[in-house]
N, C-alpha and C positions, 0 to 999 in steps of 0.2 A: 497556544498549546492548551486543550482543554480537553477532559474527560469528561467530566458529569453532567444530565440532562441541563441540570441549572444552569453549569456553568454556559454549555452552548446558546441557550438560551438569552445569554449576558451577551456573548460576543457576535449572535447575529443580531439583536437590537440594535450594538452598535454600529455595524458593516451595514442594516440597512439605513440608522440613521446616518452615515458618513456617506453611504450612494446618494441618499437622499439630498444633502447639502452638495456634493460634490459629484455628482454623477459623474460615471468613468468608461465608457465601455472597454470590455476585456481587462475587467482588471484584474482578474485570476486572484482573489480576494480566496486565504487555505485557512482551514480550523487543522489542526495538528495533532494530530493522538485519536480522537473520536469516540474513546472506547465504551460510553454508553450513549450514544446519541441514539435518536429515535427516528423510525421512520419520517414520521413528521416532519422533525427537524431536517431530516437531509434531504427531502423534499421543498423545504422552505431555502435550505441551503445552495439548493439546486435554482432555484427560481431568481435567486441572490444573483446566480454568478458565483457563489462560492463553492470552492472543493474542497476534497479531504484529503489527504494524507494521512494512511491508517495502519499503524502501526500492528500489524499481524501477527507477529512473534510473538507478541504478549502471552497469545494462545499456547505455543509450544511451549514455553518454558512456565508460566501460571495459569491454564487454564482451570485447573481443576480448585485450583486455591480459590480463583474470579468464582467460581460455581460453589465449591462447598466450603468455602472459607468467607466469601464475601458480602457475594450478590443475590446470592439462591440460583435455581434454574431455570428461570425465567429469564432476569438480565443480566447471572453470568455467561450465559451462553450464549446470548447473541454479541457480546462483548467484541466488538471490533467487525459491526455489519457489512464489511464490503460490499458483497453480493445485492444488500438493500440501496447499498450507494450508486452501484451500477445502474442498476436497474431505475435510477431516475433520470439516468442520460448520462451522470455525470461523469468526467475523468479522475480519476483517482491517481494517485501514487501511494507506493509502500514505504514505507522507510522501517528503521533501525534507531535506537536513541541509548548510547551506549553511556554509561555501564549496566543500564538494566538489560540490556542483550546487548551481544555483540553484532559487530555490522555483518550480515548473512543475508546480502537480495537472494541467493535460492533457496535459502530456507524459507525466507516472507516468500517467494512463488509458491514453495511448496506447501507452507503453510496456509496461503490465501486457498488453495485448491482442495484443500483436505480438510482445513478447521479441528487437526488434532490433537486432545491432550497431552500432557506428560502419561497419563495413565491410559489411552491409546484410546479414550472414545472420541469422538467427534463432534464437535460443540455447534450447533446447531445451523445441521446441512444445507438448509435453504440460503444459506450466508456465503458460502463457497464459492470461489469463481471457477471460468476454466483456465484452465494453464495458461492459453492464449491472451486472457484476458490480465493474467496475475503476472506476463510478460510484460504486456502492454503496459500495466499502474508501474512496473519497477523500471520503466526504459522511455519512453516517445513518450505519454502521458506525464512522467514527473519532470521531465526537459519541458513537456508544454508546462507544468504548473510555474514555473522558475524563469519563462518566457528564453529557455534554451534551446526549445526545439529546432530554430537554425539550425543550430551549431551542434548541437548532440542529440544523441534517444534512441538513433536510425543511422541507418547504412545507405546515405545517399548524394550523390556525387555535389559536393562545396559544402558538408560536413566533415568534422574531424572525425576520423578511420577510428574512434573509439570503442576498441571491442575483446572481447574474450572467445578462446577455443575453448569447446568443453568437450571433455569425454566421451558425451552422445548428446542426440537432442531431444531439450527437454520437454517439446512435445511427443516423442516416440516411446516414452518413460516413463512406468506409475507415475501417479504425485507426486507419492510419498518419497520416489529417488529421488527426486531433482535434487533437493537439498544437499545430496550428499556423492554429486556428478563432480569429478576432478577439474579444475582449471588447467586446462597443456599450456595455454599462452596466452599474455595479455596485451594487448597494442595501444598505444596512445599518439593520438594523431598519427597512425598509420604506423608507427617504427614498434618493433617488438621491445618490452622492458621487461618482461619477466617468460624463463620457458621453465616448463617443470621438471627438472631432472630424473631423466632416465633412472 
């Protein structure tokens, strides 16, 4: 779990010196949080073997604190670079880390897609994914970080039937709805456990 440039800086020294003694292929080696890491770094990160898990929400409920309370606007606003972690190849997943938010995967899609504040601006667009992509980090991509992608992430046959009905779909949807599309029913290993009453 680390936010700060330094602190990343600390724990891929160590991930490469522990590759380095211990070489491992596939070892899905995650930094957790991200929330100022650098290009650089997630390029380095990348080249590791290591991914991120990035916690999104941060933005929806402090972005504007991260920008005019914190960081300035410079590295409050790229605060939680998705978009720059993609775009080194890498698979990413979203998470939730509650009680600082509650656990909301379509808000983190919606948020990964939007990059909005509390105060409705948009914390810096080039960091945004697409929906498809902010599907991906919340489903198949965080099953692959956890080495569950057998078994969960996807809809495909000698997986568990793990899935949710939603309201509409949330590629056919601003962004900014996803977050707030109704759950009809939820399945677990195929058997329904929850429907939403009528």
């Amino acid at each position: 779990h680390v936010h700060g440039d330094a602190g990343v800086d600390t724990i891929l020294d160590v991930y490469e010196e522990v590759l380095q003694q211990h070489p491992r292929d596939d070892h899905r080696l995650r930094l957790e949080h991200v929330g100022a890491i650098t290009p650089v770094q997630l390029q380095r990160a990348h080249n590791l073997g290591v991914t991120c898990s990035v916690f999104v929400d941060h933005l929806h409920y402090w972005g504007d604190v991260l920008v005019d309370g914190l960081f300035g606007p410079d590295k409050g606003a790229r605060w939680m670079p998705a978009g720059s972690a993609v775009a080194t190849g890498m698979r990413i997943s979203l998470h939730n880390d509650p009680p600082v938010t509650p656990e909301e995967p379509l808000r983190n899609i919606s948020v990964a897609a939007t990059r909005t504040a509390p105060s409705g601006r948009v914390l810096a667009p080039q960091e945004r994914l697409t929906v498809e992509q902010a599907i991906r980090a919340q489903t198949i991509d965080a099953a692959w970080q956890l080495f569950s992608d057998d078994a969960v992430g996807s809809l495909e046959v000698g997986k568990y039937a793990d899935l949710v009905v939603l309201s509409a779909d949330p590629r056919t949807v601003p962004a900014e709805a996803v977050a707030d599309l109704e759950v009809l029913a939820t399945y677990l290993a195929g058997q329904q456990v929850h429907a939403k009453a009528d």
